[in-house]
C-alpha positions as CSV (number, residue, x, y, z in Angstrom):
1,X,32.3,111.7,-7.1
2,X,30.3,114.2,-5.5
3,X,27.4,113.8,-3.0
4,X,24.6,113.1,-5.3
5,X,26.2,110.4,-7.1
6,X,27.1,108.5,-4.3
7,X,23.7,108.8,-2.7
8,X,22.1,107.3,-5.6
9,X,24.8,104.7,-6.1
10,X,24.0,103.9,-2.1
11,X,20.1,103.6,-3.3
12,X,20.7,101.6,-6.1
13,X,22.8,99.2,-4.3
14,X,20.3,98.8,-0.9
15,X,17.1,98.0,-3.5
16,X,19.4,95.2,-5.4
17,X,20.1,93.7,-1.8
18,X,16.2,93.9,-1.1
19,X,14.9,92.7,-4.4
20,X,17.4,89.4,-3.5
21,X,15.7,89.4,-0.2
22,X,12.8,89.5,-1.5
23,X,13.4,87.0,-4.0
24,X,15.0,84.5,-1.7
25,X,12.6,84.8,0.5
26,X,9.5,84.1,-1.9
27,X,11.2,80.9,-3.6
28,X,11.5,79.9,0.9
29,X,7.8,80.5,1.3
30,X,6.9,78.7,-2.1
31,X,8.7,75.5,-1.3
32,X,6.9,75.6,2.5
33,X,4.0,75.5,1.1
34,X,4.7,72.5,-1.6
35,X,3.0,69.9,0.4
36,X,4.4,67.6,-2.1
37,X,8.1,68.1,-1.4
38,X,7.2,66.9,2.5
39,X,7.5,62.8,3.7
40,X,4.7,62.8,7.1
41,X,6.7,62.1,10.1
42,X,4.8,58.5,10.2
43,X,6.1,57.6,6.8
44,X,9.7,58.9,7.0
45,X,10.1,57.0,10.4
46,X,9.0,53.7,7.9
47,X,11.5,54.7,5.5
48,X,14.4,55.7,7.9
49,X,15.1,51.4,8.8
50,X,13.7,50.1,5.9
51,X,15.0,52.3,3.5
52,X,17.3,55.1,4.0
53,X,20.2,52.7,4.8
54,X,21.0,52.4,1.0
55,X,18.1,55.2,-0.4
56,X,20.1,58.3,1.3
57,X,23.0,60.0,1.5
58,X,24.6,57.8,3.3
59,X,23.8,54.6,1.1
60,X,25.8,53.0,-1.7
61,X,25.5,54.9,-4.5
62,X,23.6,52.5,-6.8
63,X,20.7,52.7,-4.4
64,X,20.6,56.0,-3.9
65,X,20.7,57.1,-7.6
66,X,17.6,55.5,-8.1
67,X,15.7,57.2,-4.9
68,X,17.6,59.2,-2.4
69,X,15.7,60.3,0.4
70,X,18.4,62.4,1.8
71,X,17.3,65.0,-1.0
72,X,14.0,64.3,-1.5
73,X,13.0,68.4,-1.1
74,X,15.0,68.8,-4.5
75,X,13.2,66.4,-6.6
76,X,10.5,68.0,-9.1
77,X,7.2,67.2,-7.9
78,X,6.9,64.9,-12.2
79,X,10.1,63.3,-10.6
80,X,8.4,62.6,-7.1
81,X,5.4,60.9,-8.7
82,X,7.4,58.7,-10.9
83,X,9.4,57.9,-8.0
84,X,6.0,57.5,-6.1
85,X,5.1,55.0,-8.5
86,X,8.5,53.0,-8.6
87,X,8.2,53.0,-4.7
88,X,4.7,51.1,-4.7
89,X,5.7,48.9,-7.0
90,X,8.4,47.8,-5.5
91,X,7.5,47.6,-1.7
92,X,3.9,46.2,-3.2
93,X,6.0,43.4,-4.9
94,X,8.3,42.8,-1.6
95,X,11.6,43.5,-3.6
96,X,12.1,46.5,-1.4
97,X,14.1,46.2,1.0
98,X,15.9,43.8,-0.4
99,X,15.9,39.8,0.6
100,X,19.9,39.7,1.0
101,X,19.5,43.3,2.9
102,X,16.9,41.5,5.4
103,X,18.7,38.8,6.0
104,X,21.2,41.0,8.2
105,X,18.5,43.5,9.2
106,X,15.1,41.5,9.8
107,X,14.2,44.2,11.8
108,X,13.5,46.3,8.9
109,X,11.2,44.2,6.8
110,X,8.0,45.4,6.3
111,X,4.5,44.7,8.0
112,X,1.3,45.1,5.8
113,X,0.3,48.4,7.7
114,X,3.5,50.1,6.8
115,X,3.1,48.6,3.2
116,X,-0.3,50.3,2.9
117,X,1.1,53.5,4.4
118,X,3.9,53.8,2.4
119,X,1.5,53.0,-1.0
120,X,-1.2,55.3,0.6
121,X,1.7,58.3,0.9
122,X,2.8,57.3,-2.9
123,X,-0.9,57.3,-3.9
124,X,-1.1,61.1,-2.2
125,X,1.8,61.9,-4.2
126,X,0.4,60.8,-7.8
127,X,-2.8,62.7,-7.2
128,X,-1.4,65.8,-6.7
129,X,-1.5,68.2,-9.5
């Protein structure tokens, strides 16, 4: 292989690794600026008691299947809305958390204001396009 050839084998190999970087480093920037895929710090410290005990990676896995929190940043923003919709529901209701999960944890039950923040951070959710 003479001199030539591996000088443009060298170029062709250092603009693959910089197209990746490139690449990689676009989809990075694109998810930052998804300000769907984010929970607010006030609504993910609601949802760490209440609900990330069985909705995260560390829950049972019937819970989490449903809504896992843990990996909330890989849902599809149509998946967050339905999700966003499922979530008011329930917490509207008062099936989530659970009765039988209160019982043990009545520290985790929900007041009205972190009802209505939850719901308004759902309602954020659904209105986005």
């Amino acid at each position: 292989m003479n001199n030539s050839t591996l000088l443009t084998a060298g170029r062709n190999m250092l603009l693959a690794a910089l197209v990746l970087f490139a690449g990689s480093a676009l989809a990075q920037n694109v998810e930052k600026k998804d300000s769907v895929s984010t929970i607010p710090a006030e609504v993910a410290s609601i949802l760490k008691p209440a609900c990330m005990t069985c909705h995260s990676n560390e829950g049972r896995d019937k819970p989490k299947a449903k809504v896992n929190f843990s990996v909330w940043e890989q849902y599809s923003p149509m998946e967050k809305k339905l999700l966003a919709s499922s979530i008011t529901d329930e917490v509207k209701k008062g099936s989530m958390p659970p009765k039988r999960f209160l019982e043990s944890h009545p520290e985790s039950a929900l007041t009205e204001s972190q009802i209505n923040q939850i719901v308004a951070w759902c309602d954020s959710l659904k209105a986005k396009p």
